[in-house]
LOTOR-602321 format. One line per field, with one value per residue (C-alpha): residue in one letter; x, y, z. Coordinates in nm, 3 decimals. Each point is the difference from the previous one (the first is absolute). Layout:
BEGIN
type	(a | ...) .
u	(X | ...) .
v	(Y | ...) .
w	(Z | ...) .
REM end
This chain:
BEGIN
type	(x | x | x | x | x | x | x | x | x | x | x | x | x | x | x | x | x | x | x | x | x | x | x | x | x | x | x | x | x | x | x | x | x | x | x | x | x | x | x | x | x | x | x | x | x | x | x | x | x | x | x | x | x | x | x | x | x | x | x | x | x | x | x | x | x | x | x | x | x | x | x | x | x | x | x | x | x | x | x | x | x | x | x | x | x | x | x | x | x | x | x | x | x | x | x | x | x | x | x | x | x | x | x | x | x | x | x | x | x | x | x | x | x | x | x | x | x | x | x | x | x | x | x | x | x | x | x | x | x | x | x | x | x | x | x | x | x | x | x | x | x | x | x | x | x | x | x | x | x | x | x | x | x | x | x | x | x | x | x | x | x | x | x | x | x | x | x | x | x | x | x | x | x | x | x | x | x | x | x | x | x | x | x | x | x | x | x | x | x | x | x | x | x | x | x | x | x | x | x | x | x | x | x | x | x | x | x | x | x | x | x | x | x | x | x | x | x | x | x | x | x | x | x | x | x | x | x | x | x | x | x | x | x | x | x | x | x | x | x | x | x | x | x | x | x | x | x | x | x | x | x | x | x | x | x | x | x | x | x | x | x | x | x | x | x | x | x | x | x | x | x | x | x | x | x | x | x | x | x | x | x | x | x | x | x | x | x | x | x | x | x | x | x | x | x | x | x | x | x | x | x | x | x | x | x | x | x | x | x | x | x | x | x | x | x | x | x | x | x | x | x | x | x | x | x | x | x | x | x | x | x | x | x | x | x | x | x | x | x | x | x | x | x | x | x | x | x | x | x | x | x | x | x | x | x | x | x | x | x | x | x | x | x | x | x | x | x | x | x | x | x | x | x | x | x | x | x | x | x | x | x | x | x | x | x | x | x | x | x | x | x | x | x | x | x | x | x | x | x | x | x | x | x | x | x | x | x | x | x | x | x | x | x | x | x | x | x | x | x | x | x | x | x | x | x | x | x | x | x | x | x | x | x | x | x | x | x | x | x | x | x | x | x | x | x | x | x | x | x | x | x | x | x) .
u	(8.357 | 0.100 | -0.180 | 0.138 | 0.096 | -0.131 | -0.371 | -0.145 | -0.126 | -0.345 | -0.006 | 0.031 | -0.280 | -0.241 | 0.088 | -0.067 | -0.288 | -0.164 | 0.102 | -0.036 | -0.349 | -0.115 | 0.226 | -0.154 | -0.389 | 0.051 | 0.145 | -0.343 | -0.196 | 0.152 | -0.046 | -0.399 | -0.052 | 0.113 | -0.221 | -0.328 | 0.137 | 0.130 | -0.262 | -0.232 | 0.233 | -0.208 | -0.307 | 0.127 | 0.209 | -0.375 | 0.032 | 0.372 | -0.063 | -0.285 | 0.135 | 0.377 | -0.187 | -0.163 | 0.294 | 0.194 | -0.314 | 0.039 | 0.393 | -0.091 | -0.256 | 0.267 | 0.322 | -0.243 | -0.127 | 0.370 | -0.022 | -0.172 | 0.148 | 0.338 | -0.086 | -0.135 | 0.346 | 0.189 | -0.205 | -0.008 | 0.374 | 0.070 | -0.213 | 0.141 | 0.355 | -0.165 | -0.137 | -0.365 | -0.244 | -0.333 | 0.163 | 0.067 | -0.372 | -0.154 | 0.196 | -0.140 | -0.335 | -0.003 | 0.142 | -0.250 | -0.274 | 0.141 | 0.108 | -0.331 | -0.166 | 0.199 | -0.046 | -0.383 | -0.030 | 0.237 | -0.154 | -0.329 | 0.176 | 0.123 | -0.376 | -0.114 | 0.279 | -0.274 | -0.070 | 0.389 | 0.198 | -0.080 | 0.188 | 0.342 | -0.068 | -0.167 | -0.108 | -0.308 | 0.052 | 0.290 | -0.126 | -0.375 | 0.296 | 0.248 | -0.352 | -0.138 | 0.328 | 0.018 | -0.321 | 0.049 | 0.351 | -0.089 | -0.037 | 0.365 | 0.132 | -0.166 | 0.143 | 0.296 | 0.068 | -0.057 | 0.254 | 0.265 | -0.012 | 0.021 | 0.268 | 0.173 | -0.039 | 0.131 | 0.308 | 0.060 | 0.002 | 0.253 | -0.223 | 0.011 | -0.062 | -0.353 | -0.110 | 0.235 | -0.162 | -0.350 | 0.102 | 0.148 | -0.379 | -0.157 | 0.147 | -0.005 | -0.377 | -0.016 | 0.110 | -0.169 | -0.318 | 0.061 | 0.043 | -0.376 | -0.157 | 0.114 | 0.006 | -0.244 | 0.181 | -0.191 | -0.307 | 0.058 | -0.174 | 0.168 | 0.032 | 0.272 | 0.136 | -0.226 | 0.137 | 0.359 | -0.148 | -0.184 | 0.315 | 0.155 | -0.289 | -0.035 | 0.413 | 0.003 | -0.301 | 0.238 | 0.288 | -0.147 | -0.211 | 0.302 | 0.222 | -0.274 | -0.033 | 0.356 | 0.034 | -0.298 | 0.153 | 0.317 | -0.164 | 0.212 | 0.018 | -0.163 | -0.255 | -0.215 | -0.373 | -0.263 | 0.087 | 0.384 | -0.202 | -0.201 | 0.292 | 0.203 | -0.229 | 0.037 | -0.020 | 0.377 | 0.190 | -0.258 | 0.118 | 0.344 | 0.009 | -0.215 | 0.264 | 0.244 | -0.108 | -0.162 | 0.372 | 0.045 | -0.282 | 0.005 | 0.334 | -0.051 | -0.294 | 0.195 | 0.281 | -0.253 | -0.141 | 0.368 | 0.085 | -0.346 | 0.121 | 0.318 | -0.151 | -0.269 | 0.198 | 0.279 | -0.286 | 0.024 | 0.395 | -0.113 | -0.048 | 0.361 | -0.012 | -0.326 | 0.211 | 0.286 | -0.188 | -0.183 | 0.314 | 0.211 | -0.324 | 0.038 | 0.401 | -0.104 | -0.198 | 0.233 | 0.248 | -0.133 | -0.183 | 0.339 | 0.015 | -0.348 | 0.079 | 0.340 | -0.205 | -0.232 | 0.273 | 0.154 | -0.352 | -0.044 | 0.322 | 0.066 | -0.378 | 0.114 | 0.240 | -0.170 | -0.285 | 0.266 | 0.160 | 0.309 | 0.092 | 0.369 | -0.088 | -0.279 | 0.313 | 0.227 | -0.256 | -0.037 | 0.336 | -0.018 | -0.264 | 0.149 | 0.263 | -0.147 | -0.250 | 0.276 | 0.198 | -0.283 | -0.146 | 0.307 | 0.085 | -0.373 | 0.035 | 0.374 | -0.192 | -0.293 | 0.254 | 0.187 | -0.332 | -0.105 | 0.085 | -0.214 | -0.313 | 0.065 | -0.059 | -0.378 | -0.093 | 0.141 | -0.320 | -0.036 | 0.161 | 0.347 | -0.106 | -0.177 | 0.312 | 0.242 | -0.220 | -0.052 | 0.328 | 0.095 | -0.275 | 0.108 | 0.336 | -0.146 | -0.164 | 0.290 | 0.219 | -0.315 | -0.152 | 0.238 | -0.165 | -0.341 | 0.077 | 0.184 | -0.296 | -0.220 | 0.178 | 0.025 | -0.320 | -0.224 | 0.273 | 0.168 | -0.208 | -0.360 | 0.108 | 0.052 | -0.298 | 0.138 | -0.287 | -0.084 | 0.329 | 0.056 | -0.376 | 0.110 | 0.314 | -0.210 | -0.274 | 0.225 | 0.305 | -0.274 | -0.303 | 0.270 | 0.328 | -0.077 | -0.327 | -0.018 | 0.413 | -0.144 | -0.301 | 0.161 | 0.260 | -0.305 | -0.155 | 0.199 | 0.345 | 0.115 | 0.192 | 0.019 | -0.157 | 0.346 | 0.027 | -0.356 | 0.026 | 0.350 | -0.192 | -0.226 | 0.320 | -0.020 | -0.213 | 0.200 | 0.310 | -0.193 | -0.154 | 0.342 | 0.179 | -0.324 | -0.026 | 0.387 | 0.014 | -0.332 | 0.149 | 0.332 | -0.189 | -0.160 | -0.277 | -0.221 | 0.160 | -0.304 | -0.189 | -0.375 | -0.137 | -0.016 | -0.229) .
v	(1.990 | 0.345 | 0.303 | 0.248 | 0.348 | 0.159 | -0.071 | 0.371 | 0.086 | 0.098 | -0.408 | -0.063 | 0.269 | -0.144 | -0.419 | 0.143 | 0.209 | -0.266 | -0.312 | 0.084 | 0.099 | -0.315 | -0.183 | 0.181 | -0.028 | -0.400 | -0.072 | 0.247 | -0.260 | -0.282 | 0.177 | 0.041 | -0.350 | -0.126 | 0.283 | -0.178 | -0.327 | 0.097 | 0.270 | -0.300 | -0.222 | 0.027 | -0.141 | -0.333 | -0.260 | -0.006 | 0.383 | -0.007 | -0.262 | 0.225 | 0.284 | -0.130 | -0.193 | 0.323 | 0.142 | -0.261 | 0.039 | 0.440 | -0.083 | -0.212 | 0.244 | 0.286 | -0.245 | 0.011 | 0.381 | 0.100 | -0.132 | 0.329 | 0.257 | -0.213 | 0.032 | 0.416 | 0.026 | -0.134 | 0.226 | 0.345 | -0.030 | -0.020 | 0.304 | 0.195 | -0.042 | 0.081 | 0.304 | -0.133 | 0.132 | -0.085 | -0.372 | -0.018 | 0.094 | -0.196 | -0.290 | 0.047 | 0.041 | -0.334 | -0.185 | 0.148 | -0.096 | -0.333 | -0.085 | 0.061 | -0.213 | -0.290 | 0.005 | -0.001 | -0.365 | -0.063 | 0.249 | -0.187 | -0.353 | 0.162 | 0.087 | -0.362 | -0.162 | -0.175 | -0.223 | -0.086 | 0.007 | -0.321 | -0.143 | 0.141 | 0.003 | -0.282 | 0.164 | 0.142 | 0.285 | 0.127 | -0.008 | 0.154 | 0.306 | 0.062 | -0.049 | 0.289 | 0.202 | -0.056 | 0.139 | 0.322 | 0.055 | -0.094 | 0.377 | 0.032 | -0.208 | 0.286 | 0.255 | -0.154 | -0.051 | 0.383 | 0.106 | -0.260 | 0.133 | 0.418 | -0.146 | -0.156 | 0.281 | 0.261 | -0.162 | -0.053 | 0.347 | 0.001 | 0.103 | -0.240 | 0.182 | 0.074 | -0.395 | -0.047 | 0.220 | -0.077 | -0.366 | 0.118 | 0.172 | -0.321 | -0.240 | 0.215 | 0.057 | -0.393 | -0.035 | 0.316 | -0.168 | -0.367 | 0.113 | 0.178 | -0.286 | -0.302 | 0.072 | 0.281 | 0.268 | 0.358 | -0.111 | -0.137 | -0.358 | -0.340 | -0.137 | -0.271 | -0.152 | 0.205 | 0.308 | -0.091 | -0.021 | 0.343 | 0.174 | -0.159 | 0.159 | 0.367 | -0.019 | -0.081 | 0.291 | 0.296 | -0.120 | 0.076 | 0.277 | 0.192 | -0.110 | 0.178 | 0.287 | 0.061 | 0.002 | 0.197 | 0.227 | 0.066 | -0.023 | -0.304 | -0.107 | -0.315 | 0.163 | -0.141 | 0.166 | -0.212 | 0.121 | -0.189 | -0.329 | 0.059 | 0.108 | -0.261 | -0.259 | -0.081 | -0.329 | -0.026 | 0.142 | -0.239 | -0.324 | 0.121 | 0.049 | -0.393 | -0.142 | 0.176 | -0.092 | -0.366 | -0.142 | 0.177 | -0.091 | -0.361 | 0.006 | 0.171 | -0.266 | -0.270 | 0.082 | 0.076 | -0.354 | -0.121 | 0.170 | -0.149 | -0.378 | 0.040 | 0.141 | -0.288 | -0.269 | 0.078 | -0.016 | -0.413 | 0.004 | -0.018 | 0.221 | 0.182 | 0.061 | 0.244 | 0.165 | 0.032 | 0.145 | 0.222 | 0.135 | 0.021 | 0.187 | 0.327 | -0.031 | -0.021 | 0.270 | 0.260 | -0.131 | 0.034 | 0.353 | 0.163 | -0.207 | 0.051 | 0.387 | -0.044 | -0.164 | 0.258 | 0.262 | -0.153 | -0.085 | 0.368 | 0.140 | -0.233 | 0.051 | 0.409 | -0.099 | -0.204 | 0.278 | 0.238 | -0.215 | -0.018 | -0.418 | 0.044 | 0.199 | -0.265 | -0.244 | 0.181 | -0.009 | -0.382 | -0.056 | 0.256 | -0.194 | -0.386 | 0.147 | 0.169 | -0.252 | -0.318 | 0.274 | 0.045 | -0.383 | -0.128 | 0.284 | -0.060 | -0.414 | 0.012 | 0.260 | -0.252 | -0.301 | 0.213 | 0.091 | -0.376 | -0.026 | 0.313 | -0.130 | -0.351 | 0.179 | 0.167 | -0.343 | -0.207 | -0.091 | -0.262 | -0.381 | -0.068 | -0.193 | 0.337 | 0.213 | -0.219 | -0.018 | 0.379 | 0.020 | -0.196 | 0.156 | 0.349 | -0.143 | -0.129 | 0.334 | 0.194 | -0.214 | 0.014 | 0.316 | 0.216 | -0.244 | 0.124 | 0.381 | -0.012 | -0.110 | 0.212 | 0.270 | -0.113 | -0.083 | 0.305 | 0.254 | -0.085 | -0.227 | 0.103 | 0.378 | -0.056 | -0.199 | -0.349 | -0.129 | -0.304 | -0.134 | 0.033 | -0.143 | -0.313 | -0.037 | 0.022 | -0.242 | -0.264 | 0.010 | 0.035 | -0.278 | -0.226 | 0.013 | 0.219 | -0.191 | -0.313 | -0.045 | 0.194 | -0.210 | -0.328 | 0.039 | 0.074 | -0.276 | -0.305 | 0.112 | -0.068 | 0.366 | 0.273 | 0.314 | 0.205 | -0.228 | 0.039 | 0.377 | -0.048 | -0.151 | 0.325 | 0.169 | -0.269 | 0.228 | 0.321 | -0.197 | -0.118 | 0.318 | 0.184 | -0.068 | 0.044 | 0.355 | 0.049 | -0.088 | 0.168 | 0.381 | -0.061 | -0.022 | 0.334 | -0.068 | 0.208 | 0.349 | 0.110 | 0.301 | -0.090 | 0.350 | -0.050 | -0.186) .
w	(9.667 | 0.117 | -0.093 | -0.185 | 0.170 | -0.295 | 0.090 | -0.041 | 0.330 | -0.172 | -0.049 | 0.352 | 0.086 | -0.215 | 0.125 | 0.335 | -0.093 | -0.190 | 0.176 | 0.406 | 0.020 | -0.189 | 0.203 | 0.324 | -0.147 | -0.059 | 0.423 | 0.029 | -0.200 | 0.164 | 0.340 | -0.065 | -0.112 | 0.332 | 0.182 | -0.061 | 0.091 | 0.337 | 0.109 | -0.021 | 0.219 | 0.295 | -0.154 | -0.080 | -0.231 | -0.235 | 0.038 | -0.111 | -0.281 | -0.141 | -0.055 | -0.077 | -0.316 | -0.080 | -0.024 | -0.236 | -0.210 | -0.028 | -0.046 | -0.292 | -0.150 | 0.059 | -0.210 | -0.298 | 0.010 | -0.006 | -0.376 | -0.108 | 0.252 | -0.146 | -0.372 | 0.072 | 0.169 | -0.286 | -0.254 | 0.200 | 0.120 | -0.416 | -0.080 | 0.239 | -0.112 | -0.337 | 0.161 | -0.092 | 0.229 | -0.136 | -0.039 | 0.299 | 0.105 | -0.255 | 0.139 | 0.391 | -0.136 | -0.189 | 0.283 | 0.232 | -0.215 | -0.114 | 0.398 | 0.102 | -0.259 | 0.096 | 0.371 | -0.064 | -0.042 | 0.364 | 0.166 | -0.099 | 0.131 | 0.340 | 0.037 | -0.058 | 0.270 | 0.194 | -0.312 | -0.051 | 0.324 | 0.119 | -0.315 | 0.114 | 0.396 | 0.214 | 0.274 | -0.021 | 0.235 | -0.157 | -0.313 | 0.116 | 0.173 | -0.332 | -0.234 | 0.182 | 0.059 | -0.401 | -0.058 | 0.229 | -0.194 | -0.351 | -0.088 | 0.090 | -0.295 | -0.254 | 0.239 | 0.017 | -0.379 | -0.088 | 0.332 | -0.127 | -0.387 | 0.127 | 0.230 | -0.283 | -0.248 | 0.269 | 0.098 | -0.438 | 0.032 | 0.252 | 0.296 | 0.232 | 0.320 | 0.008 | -0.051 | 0.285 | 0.230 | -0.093 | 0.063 | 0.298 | 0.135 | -0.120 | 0.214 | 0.278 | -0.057 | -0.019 | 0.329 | 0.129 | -0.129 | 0.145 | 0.299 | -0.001 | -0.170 | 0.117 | 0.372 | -0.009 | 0.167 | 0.025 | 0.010 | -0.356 | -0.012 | 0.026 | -0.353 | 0.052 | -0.317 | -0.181 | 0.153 | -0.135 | -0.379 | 0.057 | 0.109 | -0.284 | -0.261 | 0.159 | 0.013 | -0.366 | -0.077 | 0.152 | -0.132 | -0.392 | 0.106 | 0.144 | -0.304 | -0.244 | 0.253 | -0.057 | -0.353 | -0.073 | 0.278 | -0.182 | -0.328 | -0.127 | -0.371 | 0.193 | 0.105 | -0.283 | -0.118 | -0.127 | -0.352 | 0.040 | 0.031 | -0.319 | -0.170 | 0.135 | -0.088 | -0.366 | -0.178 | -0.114 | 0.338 | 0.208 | -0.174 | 0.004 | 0.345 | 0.041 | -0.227 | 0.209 | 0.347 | -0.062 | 0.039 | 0.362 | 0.112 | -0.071 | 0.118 | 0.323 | 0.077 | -0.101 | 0.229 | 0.304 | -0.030 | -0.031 | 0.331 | 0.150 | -0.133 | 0.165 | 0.293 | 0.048 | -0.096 | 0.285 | 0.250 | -0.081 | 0.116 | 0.350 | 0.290 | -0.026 | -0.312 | 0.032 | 0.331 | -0.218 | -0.292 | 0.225 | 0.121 | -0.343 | -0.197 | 0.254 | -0.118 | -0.347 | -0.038 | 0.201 | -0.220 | -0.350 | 0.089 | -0.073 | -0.321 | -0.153 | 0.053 | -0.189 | -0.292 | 0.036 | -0.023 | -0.280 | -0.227 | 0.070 | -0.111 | -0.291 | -0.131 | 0.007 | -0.208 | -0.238 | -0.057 | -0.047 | -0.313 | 0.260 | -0.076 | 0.102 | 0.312 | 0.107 | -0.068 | 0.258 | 0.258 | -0.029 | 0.050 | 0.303 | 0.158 | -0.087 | 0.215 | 0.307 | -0.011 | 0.099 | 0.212 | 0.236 | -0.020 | 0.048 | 0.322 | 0.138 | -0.029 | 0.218 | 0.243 | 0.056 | 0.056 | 0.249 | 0.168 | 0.018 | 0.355 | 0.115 | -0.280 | 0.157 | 0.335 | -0.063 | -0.078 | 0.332 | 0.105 | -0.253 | 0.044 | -0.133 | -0.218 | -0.189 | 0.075 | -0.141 | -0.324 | -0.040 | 0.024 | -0.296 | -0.183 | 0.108 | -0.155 | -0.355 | 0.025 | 0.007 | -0.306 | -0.262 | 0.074 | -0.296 | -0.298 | 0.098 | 0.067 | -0.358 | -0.171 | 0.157 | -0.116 | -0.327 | -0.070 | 0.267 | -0.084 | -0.368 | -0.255 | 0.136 | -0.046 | -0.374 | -0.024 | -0.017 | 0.173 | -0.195 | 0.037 | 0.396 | -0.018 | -0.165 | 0.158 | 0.342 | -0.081 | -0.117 | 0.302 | 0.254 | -0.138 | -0.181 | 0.224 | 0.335 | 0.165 | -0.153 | 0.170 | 0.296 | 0.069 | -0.121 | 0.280 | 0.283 | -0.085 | -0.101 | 0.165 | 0.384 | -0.075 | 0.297 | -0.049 | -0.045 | -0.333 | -0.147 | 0.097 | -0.255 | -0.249 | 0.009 | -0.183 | -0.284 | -0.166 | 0.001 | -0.064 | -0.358 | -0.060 | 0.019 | -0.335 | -0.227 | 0.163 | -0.017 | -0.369 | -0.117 | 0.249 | -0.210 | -0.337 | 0.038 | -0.085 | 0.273 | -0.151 | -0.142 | 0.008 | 0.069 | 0.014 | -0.479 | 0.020) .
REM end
């Protein structure tokens, strides 16, 4: 499992290059979904609830956009190692157009909340607050699609500095904006709840209009004129690039309501379960930012590769990543176990009962974690970057809605089990997903060059 001392060092600049700002822009995204929710604190558990189910409704909506910034990554990161420019702006201007199209019809649903709320919420005054914190923010999901596919297209590219920056403004503008709103500081009025879903929208505005100022400022090939969208916009290349992304995005919505069903169901394991949970998801998501920006690293790399006809060289750098992926999963896992006692610690002002259960679950945690780090990088990084979408879609759709929650939600239900087993039996998944995506990386059947068409 040792890397090889014959890793160019050019390698190593580009993982880092690549990987660490993704890494750094997803603890950012992580960091601003909890903003909202604890700026709002003060005003109350309805407050809290209100705008914490707004935001599990925006992190939904956000899963399934990635499908087309995912699919424009894929397509751009192959035309530039096949030194195709105009591909690579033909493909941002048909997932602009194409995102935009399909957030339409949500956009229009986020706008009607008052009429559907109710269904998923009892209380009537949290649902009146996240129906009109939806309608304030449902601008943000169109917004939101076109700053996700630059941001993908960019960091194809290999630039993945200026989406971390202008991530970096946003959330700080979030806050900035909060703080005006909800409280109304500076002679800025009082807006509450509603204040928190306005700082979210003028956030999200800025954020795209200083990503276009930018590359119109340095004159970027992205920089697109209204003439790249007519162009880009034929018959053929549009239902390519449908055919193309229809598998990532039913995939990424498949595996947000997934999460969601996992998510709900544990709330039914009792009262420490949903303290446990809340503690392990901020764990989770610190721990799997490294890992999405390895995959993103590698999709990048091994899609350069691809584009450039290159099939033994995207080889070598799946190998290279198979092994610094289980290097650092396996290093990070024995850190957190050693750290236990000091994680253990933040949380003492819970019963025993709770600590002796994270505990275990910080445990299970810790043994299972390297199945579901491999396959994420086999299936972000590896198969999707040669276009095997269909297949990880498949694979996905049967583990999770035949094997993963049916076990999952079986267990909640009809078992007496503690939570540190049913949060096991979330690994049953990756565990059956792991030699279908072994067997279909070793076939080689994702070295393919998707820029001919």
């Amino acid at each position: 499992m040792a890397l090889s001392h014959q890793v160019p060092t050019s390698l190593w600049r580009s993982v880092l290059t690549l990987a660490l700002p993704v890494a750094l822009q997803m603890l950012l995204q992580s960091f601003l979904g909890m903003a909202d929710v604890i700026m709002v604190g003060g005003l109350g558990a309805q407050a809290v609830a209100a705008v914490g189910l707004a935001a599990k409704l925006h992190f939904l909506m956000l899963v399934t956009m990635m499908g087309v910034a995912t699919a424009c990554a894929i397509m751009v990161a192959q035309y530039s190692g096949a030194r195709d420019a105009w591909g690579s702006q033909r493909t941002l201007a048909m997932a602009l157009v194409f995102g935009a199209v399909f957030m339409l019809p949500f956009t229009l649903v986020f706008c009607l909340g008052h009429f559907w709320l109710g269904w998923i919420n009892p209380d009537a005054t949290v649902s009146a607050l996240t129906a009109n914190f939806l309608l304030i923010t449902a601008p943000v999901l169109l917004i939101t699609q076109l700053i996700t596919v630059y941001e993908a297209a960019l960091r194809a590219l290999g630039n993945t500095t200026v989406p971390l920056v202008m991530g970096a403004v946003a959330a700080l503008l979030n806050i900035g904006f909060n703080y005006l709103l909800i409280f109304g500081h500076f002679g800025f009025p009082e807006l509450g709840v509603a204040g928190a879903a306005w700082g979210t929208l003028l956030a999200r505005i800025i954020q795209l209009l200083l990503t276009l100022a930018w590359l119109y400022a340095v004159r970027h090939e992205f920089a697109l004129r209204l003439g790249d969208f007519f162009r880009a916009l034929e018959r053929v290349e549009l239902q390519r690039f449908w055919w193309f992304s229809l598998p990532l995005l039913v995939n990424h919505a498949i595996w947000a309501l997934g999460n969601a069903a996992y998510h709900v169901a544990s709330g039914f394991a009792g009262t420490d379960a949903l303290a446990v949970m809340g503690v392990m998801v901020p764990i989770e998501s610190t721990f799997f930012a490294l890992f999405v920006g390895l995959a993103n690293a590698s999709s990048v790399l091994v899609g350069r590769s691809l584009g450039g006809d290159d099939s033994e060289g995207a080889w070598r750098l799946y190998r290279f990543f198979n092994r610094l992926t289980l290097v650092l999963v396996f290093t990070f896992a024995a850190a957190l176990w050693l750290l236990k006692p000091w994680v253990l610690g933040i949380f003492s002002h819970v019963d025993e009962a709770t600590t002796r259960l994270l505990e275990q679950t910080i445990a299970v945690f810790c043994i299972g974690v390297w199945v579901k780090v491999i396959n994420m990088l086999r299936i972000l990084g590896v198969l999707r970057a040669g276009g095997d979408t269909r297949y990880c879609l498949v694979v996905d759709v049967i583990v999770m809605w035949v094997f993963g929650v049916p076990i999952y939600l079986a267990a909640v239900f009809f078992s007496g089990y503690s939570f540190a087993v049913l949060y096991a039996l979330m690994y049953v998944e990756d565990a059956l997903k792991w030699l279908p995506i072994r067997w279909r990386v070793g076939r080689g059947i994702w070295l393919k060059n998707l820029t001919r068409g």
